[in-house]
N, C-alpha and C positions, 0 to 999 in steps of 0.2 A: 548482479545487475547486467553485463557483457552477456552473460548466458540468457536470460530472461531479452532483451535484447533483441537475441541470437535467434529466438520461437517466434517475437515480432518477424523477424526479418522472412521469414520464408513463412509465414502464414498464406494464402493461396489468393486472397485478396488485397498483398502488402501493397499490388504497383498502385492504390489508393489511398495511402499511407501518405503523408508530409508533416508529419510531426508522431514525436515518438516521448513523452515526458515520462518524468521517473519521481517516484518519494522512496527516498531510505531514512527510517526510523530508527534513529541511537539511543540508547539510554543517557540520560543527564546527569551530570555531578549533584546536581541540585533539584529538587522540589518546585513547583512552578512557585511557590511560597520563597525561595531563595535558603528554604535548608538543607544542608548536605544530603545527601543519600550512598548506602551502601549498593542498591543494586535496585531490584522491581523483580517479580512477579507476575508473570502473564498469562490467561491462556486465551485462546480464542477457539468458538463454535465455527465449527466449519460448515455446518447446514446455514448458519446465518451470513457467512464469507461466501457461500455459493451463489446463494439469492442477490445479495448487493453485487455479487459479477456479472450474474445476469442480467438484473438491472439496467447497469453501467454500461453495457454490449448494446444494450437497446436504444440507449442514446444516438441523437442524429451525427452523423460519420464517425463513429466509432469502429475502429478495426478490430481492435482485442483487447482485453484484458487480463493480466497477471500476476497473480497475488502469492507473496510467500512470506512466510512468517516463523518465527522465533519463540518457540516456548517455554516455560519452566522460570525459576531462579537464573534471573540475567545481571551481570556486571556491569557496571558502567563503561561505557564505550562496545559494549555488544548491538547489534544489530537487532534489530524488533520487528519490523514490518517493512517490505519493499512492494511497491507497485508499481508495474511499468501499464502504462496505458500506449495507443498508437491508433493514430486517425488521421482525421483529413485535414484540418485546419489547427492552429492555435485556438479559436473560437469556440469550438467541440471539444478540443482535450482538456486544454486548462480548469473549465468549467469539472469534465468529469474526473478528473483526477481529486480537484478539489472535494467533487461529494462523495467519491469511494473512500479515499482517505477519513472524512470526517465521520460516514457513515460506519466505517469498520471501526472507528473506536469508538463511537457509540454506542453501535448497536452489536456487534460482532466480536467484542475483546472487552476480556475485564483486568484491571492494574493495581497491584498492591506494590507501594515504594516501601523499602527497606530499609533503616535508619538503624 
């Protein structure tokens, strides 16, 4: 996250920059259902994670966008998805953080839990 961050920070347009939000994606002990799990399964298309970045960059005061991801057989308490978004208001990022987030696991990752 510091490092992703760290690429916000000197991007060439940052002095327009006043906010900087973050998602990091953990795997759950539990199932949204409330049953245990062993771990999850992920992968994700990166032709479909390009497009939703592009997207998201087109949004009004958006500075940047920065997507990394975790694939393969994951553990619980491993790391899944992180996205740093950076722009000009709370108004603009909250909003895009919220439909990058929701669009990359919709449309951009598929999840098999392990039990």
């Amino acid at each position: 996250m510091n490092r992703m961050i760290g690429t916000i920070r000197v991007h060439p347009d940052f002095s327009k920059t006043g906010m900087i939000a973050s998602h990091l994606g953990i795997v759950r002990g539990t199932s949204l259902n409330g049953q245990p799990v062993q771990g999850i399964h992920v992968t994700f298309d990166q032709f479909i994670l390009d497009n939703i970045i592009s997207d998201i960059k087109q949004m009004p005061g958006i500075i940047d966008v920065l997507v990394e991801t975790n694939e393969g057989r994951l553990k619980v308490g491993d790391e899944i998805l992180a996205v740093v978004i950076g722009g000009d208001t709370r108004e603009h990022v909250f909003p895009a953080l919220i439909e990058a987030v929701n669009r990359i696991k919709a449309e951009g990752a598929a999840k098999k839990e392990l039990f």
